[in-house]
N, C-alpha and C positions, 0 to 999 in steps of 0.2 A: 926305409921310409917308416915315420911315425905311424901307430895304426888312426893318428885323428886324419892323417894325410890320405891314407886309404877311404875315410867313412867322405871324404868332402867330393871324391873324385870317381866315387862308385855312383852311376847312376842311379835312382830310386826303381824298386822291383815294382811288380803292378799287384795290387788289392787280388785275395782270390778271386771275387766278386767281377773284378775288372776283367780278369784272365776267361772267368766262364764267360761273361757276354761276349766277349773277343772272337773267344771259340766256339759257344755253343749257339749262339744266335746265328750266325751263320750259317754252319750243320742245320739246324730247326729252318732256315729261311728254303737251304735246297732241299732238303726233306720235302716240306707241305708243298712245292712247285713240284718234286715230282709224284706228289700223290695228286695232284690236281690237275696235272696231265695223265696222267692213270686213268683217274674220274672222265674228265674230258674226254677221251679218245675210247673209253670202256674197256678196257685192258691194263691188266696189271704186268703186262710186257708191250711196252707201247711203244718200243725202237723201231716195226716196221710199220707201223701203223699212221696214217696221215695226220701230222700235228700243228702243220705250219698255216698260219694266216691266208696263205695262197691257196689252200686244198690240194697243194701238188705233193708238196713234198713229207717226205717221213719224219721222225724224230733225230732220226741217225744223221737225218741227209741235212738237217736245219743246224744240228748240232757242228757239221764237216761243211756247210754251205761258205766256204771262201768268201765268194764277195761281199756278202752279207755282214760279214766280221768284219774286214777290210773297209768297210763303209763304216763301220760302227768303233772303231780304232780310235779315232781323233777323240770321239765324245767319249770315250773310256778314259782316255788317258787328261783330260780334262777333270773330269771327275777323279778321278783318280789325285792326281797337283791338289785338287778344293779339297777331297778327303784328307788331304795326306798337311794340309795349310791349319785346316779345323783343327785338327788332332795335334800339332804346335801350338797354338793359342789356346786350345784346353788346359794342355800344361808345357807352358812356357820354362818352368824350371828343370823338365824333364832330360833335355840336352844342357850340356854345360860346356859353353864356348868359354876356352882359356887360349891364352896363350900360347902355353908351355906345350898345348894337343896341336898345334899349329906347326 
């Protein structure tokens, strides 16, 4: 293979710029949520401590609460498809549908 054949069929890398928001926004978003349940609950060990909307349950127990997740699946994964549609139409040249990868 020509090396112009390589440059046309490599995908584009991401900006470091891109790569930090990717990564470190995320980190920073669960970060400040779990200092804000710290805050909230007054404990900088807040696992047994009551966190949940109902005043029943723990941090631990909200976190391992099954049904709760299992209710909240459908809208994950919903968001999730829109997340994942945005992030194609941002950059539509990002995937490169050929043929030849068919």
């Amino acid at each position: 293979m020509s090396r112009d054949h390589d440059a046309e069929t490599t995908a584009p890398r991401a900006a470091p710029l891109e790569r930090a928001v990717l990564c470190c926004l995320p980190a920073f978003v669960l970060l400040t949520s779990f200092v804000a349940i710290c805050v909230h609950v007054g404990s900088p060990w807040p696992w047994n401590r009551v966190a949940h909307e109902d005043g029943v349950r723990t941090l631990l127990q909200t976190i391992f609460y099954f049904e709760h997740a299992a209710r909240e699946l459908p809208l994950d994964l919903l968001m999730g498809v829109a997340a994942a549609a945005a992030a194609l139409t941002y950059r539509p040249r990002a995937i490169h549908w050929t043929a030849a990868a068919r």
